[in-house]
Backbone bond lengths (Angstrom), bond angles and torsions (degrees), N, CA, C in turn:
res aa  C-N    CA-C-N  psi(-1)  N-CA   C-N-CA  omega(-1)  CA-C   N-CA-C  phi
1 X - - - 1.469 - - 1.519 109.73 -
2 X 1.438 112.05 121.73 1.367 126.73 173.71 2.098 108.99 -40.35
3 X 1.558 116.13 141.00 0.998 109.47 -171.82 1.789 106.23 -85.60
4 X 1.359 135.81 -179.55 1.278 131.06 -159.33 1.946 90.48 -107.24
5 X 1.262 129.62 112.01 1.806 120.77 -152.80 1.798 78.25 -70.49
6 X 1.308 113.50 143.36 1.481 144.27 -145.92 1.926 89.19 -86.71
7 X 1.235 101.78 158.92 1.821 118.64 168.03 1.681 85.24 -90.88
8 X 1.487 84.19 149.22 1.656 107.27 132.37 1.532 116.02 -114.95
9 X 1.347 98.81 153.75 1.356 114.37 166.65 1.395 138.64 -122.51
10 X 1.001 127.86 129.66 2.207 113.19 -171.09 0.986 111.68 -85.73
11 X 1.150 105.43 142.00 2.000 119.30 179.03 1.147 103.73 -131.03
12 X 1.420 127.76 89.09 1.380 125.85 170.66 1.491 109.86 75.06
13 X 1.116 122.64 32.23 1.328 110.97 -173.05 1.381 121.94 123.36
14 X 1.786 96.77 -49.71 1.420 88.74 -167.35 1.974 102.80 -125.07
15 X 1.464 91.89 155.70 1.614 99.30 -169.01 1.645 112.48 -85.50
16 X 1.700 105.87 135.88 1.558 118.08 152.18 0.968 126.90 -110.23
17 X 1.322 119.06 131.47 1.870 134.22 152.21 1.122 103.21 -55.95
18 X 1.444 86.49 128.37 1.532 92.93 167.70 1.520 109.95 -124.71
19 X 1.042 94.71 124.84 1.671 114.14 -179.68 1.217 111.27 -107.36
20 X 1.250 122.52 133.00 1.716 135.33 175.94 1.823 117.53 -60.19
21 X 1.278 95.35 -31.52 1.616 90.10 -177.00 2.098 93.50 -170.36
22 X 1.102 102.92 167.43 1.520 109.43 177.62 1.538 118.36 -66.27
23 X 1.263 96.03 -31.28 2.102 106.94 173.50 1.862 87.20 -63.69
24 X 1.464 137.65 -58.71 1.355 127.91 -153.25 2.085 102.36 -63.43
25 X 1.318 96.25 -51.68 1.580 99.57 171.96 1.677 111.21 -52.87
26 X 1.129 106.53 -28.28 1.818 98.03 -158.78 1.435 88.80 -69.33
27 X 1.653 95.30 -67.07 2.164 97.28 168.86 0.935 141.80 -69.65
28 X 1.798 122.80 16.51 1.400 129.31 124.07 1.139 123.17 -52.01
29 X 1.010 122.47 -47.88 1.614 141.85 -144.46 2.156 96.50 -81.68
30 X 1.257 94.36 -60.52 1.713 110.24 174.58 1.144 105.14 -39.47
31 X 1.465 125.00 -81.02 1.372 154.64 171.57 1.945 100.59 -4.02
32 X 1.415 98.82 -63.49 1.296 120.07 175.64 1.269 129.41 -71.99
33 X 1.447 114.41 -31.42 1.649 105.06 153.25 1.460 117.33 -96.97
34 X 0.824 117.18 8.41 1.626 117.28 168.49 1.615 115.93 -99.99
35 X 1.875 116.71 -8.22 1.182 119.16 145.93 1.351 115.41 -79.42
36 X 1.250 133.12 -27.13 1.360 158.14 -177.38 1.572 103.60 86.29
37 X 1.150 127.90 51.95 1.584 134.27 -166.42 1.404 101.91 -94.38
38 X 1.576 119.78 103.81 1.368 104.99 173.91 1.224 136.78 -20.44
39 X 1.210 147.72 148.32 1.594 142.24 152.10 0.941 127.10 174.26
40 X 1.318 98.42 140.82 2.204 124.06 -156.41 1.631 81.48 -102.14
41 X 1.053 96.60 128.56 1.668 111.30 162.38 1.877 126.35 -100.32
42 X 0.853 136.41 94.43 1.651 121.20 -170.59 1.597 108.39 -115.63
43 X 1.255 121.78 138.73 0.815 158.64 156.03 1.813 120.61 -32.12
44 X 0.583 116.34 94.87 1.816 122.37 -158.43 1.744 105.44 -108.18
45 X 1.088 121.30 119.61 1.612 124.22 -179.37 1.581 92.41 -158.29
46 X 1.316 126.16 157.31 1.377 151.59 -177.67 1.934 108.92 -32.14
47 X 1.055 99.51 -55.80 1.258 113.89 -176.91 1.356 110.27 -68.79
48 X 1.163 130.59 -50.35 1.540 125.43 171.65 1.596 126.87 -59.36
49 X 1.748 96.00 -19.33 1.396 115.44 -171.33 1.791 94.42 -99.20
50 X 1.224 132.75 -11.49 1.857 133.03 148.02 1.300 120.48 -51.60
51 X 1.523 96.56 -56.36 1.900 119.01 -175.66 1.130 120.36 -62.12
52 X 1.751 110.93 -31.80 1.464 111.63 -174.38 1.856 112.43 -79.79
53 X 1.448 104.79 -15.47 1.050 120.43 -163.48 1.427 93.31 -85.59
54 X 1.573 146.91 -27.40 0.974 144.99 -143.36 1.514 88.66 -116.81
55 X 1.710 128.95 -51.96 1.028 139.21 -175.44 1.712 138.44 -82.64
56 X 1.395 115.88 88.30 1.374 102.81 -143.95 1.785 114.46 -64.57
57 X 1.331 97.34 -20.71 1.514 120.27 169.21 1.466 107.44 -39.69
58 X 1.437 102.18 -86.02 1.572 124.02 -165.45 2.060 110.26 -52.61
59 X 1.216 96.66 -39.35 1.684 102.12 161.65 1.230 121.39 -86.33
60 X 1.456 138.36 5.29 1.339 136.13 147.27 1.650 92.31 -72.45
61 X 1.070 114.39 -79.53 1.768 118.54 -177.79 2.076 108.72 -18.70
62 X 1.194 86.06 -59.97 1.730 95.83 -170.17 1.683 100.09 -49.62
63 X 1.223 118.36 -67.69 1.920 138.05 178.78 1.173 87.41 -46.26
64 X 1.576 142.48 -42.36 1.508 110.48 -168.90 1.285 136.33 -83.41
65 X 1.958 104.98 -18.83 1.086 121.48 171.94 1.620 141.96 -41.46
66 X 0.821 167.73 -154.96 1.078 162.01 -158.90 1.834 115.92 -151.48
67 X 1.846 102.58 -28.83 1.422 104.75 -147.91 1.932 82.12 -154.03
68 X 1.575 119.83 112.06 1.391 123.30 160.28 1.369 112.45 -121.47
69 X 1.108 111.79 115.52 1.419 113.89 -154.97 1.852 88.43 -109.45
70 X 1.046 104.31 151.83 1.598 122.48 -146.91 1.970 94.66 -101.97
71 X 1.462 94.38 74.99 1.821 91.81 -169.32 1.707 103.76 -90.64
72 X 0.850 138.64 -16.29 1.526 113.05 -178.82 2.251 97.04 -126.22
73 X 1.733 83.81 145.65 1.367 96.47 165.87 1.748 126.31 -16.39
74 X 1.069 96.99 -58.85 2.010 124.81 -172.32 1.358 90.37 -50.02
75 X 1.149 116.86 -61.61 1.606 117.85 -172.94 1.679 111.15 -61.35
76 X 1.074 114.56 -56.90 1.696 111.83 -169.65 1.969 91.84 -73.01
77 X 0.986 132.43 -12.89 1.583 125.38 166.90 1.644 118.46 -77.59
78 X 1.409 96.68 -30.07 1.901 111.47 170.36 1.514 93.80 -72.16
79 X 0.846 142.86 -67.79 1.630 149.99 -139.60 1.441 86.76 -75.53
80 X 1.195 133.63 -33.51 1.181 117.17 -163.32 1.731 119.17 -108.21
81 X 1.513 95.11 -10.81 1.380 116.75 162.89 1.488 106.79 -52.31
82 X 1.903 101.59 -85.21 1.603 118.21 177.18 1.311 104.25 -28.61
83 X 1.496 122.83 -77.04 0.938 131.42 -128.64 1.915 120.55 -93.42
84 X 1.387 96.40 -33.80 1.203 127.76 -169.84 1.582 139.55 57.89
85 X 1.750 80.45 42.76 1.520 101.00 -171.40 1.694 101.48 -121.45
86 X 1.201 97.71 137.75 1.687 99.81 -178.12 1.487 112.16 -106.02
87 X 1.488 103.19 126.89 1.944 115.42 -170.12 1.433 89.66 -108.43
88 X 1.185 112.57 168.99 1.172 122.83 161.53 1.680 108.78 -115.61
89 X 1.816 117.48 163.23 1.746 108.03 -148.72 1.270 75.82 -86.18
90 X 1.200 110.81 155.03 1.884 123.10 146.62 1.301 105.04 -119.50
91 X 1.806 125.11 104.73 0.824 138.08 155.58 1.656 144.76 -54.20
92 X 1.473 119.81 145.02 1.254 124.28 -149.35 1.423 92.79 -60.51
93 X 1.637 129.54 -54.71 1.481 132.62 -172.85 1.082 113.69 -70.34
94 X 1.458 113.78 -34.50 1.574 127.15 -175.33 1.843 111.03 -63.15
95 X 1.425 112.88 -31.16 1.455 126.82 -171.61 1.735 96.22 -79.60
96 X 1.016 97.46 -60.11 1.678 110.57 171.92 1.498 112.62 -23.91
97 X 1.344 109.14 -85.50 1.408 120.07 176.50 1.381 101.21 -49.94
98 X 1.266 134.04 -55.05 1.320 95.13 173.76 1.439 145.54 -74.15
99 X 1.366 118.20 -16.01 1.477 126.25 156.51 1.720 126.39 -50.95
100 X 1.376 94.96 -22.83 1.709 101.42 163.26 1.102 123.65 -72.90
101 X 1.321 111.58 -36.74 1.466 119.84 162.44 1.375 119.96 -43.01
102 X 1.683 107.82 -62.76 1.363 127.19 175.64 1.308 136.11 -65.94
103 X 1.188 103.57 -13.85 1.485 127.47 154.03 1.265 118.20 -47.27
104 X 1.424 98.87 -67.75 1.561 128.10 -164.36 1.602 97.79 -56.46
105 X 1.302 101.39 -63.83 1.593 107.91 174.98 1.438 120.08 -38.06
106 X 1.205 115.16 -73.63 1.460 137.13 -156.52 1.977 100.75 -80.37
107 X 1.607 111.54 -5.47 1.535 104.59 172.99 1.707 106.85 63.82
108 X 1.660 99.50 23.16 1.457 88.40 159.28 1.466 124.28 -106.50
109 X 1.429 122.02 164.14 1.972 132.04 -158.97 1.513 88.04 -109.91
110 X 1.689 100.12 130.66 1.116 107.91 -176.50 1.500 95.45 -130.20
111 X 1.998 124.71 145.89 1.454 117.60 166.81 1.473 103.46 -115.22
112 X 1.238 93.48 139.02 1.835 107.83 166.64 1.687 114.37 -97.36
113 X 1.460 99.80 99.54 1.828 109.57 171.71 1.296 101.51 -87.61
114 X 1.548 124.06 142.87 1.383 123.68 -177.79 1.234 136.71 126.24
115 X 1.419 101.93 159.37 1.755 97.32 -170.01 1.154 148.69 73.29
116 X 1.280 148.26 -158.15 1.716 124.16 174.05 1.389 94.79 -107.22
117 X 1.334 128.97 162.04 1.642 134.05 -164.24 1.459 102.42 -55.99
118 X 1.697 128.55 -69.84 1.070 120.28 177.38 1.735 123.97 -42.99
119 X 1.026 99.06 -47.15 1.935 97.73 167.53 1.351 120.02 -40.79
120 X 1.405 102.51 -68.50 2.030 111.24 160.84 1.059 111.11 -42.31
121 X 1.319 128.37 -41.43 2.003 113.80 -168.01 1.103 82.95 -69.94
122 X 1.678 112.62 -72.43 1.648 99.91 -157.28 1.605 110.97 -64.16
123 X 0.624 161.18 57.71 1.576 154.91 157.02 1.595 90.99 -122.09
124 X 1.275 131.93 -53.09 0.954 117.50 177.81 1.800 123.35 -68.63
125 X 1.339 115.89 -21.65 1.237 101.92 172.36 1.296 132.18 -87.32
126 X 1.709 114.25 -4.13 1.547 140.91 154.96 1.186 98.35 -59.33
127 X 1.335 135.15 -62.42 1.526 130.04 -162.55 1.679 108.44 -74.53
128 X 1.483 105.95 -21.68 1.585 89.31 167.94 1.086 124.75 -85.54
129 X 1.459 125.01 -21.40 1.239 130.72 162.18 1.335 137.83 -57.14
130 X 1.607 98.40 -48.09 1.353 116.80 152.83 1.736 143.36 -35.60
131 X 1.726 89.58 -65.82 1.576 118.69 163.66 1.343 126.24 -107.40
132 X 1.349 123.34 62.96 1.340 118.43 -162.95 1.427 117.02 -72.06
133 X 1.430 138.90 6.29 1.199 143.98 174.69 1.580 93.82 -103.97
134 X 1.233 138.61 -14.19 1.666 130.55 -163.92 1.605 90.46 -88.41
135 X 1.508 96.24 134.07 1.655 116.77 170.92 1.545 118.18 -81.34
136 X 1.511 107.09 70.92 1.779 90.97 172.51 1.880 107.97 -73.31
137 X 1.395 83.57 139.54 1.662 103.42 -158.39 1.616 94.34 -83.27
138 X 1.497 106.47 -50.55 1.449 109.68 179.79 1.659 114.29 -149.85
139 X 1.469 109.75 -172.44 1.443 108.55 172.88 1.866 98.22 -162.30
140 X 1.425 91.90 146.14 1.765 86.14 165.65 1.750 102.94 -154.16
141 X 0.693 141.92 147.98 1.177 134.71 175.36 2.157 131.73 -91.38
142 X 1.595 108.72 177.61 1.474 71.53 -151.92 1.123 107.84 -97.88
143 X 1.311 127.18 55.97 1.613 131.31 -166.17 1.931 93.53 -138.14
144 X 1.597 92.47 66.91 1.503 110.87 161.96 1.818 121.11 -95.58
145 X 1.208 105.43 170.75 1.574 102.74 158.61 1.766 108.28 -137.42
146 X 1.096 107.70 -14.80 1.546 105.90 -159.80 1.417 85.23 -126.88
147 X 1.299 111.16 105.98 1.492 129.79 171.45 1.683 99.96 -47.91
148 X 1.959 119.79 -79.23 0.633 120.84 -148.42 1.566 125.61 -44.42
149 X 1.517 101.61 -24.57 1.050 116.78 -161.20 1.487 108.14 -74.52
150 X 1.481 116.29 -49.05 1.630 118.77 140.36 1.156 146.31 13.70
151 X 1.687 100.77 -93.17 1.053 122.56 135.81 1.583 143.07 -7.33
152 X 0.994 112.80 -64.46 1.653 145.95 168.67 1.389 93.03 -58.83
153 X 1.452 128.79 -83.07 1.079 125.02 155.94 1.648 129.22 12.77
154 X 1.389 93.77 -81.60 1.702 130.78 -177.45 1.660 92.65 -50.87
155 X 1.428 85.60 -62.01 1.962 88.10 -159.10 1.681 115.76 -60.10
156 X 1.445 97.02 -43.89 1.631 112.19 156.43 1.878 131.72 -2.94
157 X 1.548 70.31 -68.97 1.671 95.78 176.79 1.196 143.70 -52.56
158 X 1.793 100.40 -20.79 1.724 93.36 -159.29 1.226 146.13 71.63
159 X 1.825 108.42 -11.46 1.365 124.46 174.00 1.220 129.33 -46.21
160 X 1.283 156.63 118.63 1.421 147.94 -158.33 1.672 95.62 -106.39
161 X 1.525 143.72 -32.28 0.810 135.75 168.87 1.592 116.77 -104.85
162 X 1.635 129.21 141.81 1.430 127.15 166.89 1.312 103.08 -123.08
163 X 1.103 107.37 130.74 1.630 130.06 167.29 1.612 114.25 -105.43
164 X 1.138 99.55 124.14 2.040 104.08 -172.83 1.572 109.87 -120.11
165 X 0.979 105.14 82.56 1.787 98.62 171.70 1.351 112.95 -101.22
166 X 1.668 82.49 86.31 1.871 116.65 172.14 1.300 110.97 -75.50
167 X 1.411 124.36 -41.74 1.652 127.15 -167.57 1.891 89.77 109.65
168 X 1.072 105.96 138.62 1.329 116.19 -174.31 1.675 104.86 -102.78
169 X 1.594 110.63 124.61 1.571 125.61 40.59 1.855 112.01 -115.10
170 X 1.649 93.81 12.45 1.329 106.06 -177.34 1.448 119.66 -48.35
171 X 1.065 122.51 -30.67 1.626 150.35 -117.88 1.945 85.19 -111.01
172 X 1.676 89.90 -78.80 1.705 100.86 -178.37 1.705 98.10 -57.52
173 X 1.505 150.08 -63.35 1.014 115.64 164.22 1.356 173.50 -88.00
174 X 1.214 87.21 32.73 1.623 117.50 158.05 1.471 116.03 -80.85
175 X 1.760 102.94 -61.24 1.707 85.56 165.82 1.528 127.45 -60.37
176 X 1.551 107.83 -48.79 1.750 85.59 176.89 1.512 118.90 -38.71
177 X 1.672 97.51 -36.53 1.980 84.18 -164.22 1.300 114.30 -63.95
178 X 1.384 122.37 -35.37 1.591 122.88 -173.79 1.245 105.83 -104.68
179 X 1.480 130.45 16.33 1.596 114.67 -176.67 1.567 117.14 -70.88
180 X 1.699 114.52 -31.46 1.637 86.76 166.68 1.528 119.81 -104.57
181 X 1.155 109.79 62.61 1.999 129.62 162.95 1.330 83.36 -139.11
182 X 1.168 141.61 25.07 1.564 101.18 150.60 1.544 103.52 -134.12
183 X 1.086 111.88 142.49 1.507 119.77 -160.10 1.780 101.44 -94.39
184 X 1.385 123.81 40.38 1.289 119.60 -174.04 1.715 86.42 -122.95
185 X 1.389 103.13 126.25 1.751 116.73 -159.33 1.568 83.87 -78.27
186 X 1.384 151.57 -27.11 1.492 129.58 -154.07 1.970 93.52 -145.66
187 X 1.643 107.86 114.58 1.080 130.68 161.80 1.255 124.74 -84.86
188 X 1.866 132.97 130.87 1.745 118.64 170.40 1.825 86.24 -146.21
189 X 1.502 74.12 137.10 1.987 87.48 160.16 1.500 96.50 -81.37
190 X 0.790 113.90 153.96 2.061 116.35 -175.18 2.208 83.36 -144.63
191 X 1.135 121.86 14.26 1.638 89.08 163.18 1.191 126.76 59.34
192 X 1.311 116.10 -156.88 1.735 111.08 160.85 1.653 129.68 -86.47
193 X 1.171 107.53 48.77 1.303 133.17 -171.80 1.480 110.22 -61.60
194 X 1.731 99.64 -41.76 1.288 120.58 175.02 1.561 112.09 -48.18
195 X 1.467 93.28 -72.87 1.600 112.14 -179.16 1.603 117.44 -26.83
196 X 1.633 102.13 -70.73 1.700 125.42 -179.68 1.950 84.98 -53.34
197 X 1.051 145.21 -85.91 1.754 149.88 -178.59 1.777 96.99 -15.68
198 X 0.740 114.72 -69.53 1.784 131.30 -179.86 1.321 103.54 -64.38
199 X 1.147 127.80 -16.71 1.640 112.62 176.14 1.693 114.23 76.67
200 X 1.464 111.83 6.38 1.484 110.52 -173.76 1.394 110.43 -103.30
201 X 1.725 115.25 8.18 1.337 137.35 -178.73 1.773 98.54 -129.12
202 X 1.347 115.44 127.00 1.513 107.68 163.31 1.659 116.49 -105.28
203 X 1.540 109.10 139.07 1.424 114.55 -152.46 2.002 83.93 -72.87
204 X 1.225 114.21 -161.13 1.478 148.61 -179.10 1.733 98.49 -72.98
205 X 0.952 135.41 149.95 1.345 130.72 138.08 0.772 135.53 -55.55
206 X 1.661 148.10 131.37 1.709 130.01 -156.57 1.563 117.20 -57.25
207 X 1.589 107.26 -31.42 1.592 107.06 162.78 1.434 124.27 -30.91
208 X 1.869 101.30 -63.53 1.312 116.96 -167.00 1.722 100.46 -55.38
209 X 1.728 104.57 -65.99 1.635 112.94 -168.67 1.795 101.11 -53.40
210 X 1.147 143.55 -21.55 1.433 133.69 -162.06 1.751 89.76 -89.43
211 X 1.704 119.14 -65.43 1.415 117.19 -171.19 1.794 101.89 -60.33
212 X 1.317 141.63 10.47 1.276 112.69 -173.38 1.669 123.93 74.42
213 X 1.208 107.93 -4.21 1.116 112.88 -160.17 2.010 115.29 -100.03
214 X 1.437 109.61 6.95 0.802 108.56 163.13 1.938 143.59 -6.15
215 X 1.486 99.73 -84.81 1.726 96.35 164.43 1.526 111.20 -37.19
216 X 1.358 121.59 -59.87 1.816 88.90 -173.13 1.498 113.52 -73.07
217 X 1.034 121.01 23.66 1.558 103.29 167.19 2.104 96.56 -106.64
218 X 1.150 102.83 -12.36 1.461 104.97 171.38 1.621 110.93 -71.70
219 X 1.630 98.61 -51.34 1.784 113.80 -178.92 1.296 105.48 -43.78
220 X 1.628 123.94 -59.90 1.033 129.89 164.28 1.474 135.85 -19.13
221 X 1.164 104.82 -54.94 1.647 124.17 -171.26 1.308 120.38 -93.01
222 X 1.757 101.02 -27.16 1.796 115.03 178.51 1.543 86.49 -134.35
223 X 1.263 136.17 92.95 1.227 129.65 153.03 1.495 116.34 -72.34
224 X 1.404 136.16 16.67 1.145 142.85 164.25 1.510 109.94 -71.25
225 X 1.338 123.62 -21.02 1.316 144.81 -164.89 1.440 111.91 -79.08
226 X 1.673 121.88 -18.67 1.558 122.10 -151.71 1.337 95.69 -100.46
227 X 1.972 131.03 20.44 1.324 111.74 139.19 1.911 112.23 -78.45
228 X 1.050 88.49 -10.79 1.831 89.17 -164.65 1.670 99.14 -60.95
229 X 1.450 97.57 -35.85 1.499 101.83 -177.30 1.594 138.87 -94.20
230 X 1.351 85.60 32.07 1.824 114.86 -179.24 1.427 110.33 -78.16
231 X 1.636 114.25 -16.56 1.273 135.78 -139.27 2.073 78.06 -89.74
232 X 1.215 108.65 -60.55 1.325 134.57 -171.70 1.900 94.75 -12.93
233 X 1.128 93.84 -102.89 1.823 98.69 -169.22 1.087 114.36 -42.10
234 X 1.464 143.46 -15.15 1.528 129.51 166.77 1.513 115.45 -73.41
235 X 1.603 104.94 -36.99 1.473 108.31 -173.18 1.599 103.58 -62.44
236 X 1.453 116.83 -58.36 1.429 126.99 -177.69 1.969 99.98 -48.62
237 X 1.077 113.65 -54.33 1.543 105.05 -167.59 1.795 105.83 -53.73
238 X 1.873 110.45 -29.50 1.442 116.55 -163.85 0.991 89.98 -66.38
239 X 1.817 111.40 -57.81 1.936 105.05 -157.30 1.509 117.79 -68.97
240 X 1.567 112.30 -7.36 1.323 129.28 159.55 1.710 121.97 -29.72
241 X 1.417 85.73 -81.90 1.921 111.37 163.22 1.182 120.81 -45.35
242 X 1.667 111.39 -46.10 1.045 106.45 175.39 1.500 123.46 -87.98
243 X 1.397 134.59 -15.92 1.330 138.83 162.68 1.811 110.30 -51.94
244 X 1.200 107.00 -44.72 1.826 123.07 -157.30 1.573 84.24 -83.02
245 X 1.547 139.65 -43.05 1.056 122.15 -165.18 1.766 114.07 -87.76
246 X 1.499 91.80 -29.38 1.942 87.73 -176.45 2.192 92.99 -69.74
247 X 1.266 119.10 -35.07 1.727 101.74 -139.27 1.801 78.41 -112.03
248 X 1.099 136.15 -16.32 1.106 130.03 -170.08 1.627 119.21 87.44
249 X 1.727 132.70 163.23 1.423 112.32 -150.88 1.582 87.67 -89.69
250 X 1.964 118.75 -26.23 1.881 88.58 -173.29 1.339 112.00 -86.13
251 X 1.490 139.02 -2.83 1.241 144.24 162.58 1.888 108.05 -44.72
252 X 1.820 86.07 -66.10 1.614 80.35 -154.31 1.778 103.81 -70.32
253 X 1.427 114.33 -11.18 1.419 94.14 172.96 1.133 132.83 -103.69
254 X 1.783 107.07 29.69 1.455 127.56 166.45 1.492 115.94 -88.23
255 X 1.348 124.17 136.26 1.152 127.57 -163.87 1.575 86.57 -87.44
256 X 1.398 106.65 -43.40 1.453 103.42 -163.54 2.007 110.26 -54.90
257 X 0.851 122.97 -10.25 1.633 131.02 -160.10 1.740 79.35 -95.14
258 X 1.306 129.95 -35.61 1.682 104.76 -175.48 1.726 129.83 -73.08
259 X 1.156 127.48 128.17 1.494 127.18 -145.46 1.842 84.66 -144.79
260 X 1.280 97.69 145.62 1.368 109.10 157.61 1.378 117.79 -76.67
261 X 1.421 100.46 147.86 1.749 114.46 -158.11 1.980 99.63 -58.94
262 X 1.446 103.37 -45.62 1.746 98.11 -167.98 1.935 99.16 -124.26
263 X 1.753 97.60 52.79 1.472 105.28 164.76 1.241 127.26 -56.17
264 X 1.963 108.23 -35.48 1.407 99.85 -162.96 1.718 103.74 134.92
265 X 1.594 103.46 -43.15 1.276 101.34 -166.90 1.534 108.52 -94.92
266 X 1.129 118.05 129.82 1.651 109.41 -173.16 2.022 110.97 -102.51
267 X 1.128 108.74 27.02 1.715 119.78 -174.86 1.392 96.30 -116.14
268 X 1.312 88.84 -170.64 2.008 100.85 167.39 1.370 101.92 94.18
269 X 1.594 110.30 -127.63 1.348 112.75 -162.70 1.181 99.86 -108.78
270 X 1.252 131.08 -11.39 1.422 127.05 -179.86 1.623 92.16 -92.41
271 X 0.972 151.31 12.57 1.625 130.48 177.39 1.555 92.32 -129.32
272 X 1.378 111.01 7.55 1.906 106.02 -179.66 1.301 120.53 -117.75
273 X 1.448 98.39 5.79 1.598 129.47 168.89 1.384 110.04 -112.15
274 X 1.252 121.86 55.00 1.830 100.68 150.69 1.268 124.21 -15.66
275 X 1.240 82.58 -87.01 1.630 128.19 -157.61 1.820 87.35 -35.26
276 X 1.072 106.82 -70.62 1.582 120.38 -156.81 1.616 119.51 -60.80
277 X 1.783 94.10 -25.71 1.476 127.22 179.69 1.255 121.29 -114.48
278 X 1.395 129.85 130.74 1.853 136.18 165.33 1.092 99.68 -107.82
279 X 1.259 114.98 169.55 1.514 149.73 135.17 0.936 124.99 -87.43
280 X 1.349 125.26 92.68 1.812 116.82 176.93 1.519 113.03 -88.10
281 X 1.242 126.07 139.23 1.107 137.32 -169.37 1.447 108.94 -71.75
């Protein structure tokens, strides 16, 4: 069964897909390189949604994309504030691992740009082990100087998917800059995707990854990190204002007004938010 083509939604600026579950993204995602329809995919969580606000660059990049996939808690709690529709997150690593899967399946070539050389080997020799029917098309790692040459590389291959774990926001602008010279229909910054793949990064505990709660198990481990998270109470106070003003104050503090995004029902708070809400075709 054909998947339902996904909403976006705005959070302060910047837009999320919302996808029902990781099977609906995977067969978004197919759908689209098997039309061969360009598309940069990025990764959307609280903090990127601060930066973009500060950075006029990095939020032109974000608006142009094709695919914002709803990676940290903060975000699927905004979306559901505004909007009063409840998504569930599809995470940047979490999407990953499953596109390897889908790879494997569907006989599509995927390249991994990124990381320090040993990270790339090993990520790639996990994934062959792992997926031994998946076609990695190529690999290069991310200690380049001469793009073009890259590139060439990239295009070389035949790869239908590229994964770039540049370090973010490096990642999204690099692909925007070269996304139409490279003939690979589906772009993702994947982060340290590499790292956690290679085992030289340890993921969350299923506790952490199930509650959303990820960053403090990071805070925890790198407490060097808890300026990063200064960002926190301004964003929540923004999507505040902005929740109470798109749905109104007795809407949004009705439980009853929260509905899953592709329940069935097409009214409510998602059809009383334009403005706040699209339909992308």
């Amino acid at each position: 069964m054909m998947a339902a083509a996904p909403r976006d939604v705005d959070v302060l600026g910047v837009p999320i897909t919302c996808f029902s579950s990781y099977e609906h993204a995977t067969q978004s995602i197919v759908r689209r390189i098997r039309n061969r329809d360009k598309t940069l995919c990025i990764a959307i969580n609280p903090e990127k949604v601060c930066f973009a606000r500060d950075d006029a660059a990095l939020r032109n990049i974000i608006r142009r994309a094709q695919i914002h996939i709803c990676d940290g808690v903060g975000t699927a709690v905004a979306v559901k504030w505004i909007t009063g529709w409840r998504i569930p997150r599809i995470t940047g690593v979490g999407l990953f691992f499953k596109l390897m899967e889908t790879a494997e399946q569907e006989g599509l070539g995927i390249f991994l740009l990124g990381a320090k050389p040993e990270v790339n080997e090993k990520a790639w020799r996990v994934l062959r082990d792992r997926h031994p029917k998946l076609r990695i098309a190529g690999r290069h790692d991310g200690y380049f100087k001469d793009a073009n040459e890259v590139i060439r590389q990239i295009n070389g291959s035949g790869a239908d998917m590229l994964f770039a774990a540049l370090g973010s926001p490096r990642q999204e602008k690099w692909l925007s800059r070269y996304l139409e010279v490279l003939n690979v229909p589906f772009c993702m910054g994947v982060g340290g995707s590499f790292d956690v793949l290679a085992g030289y990064v340890k993921r969350a505990p299923e506790f952490f990854q199930r509650t959303g709660t990820e960053f403090l198990y990071r805070l925890i481990r790198e407490p060097h990190r808890w300026r990063r998270q200064l960002i926190l109470p301004g964003f929540t106070a923004r999507m505040l204002v902005e929740a109470i003003t798109a749905r109104g104050l007795k809407s949004f503090v009705s439980s009853r007004e929260i509905r899953t995004i592709y329940g069935g029902a097409e009214g409510g708070a998602f059809a009383s938010n334009r403005r706040s809400a699209e339909v992308r075709a």
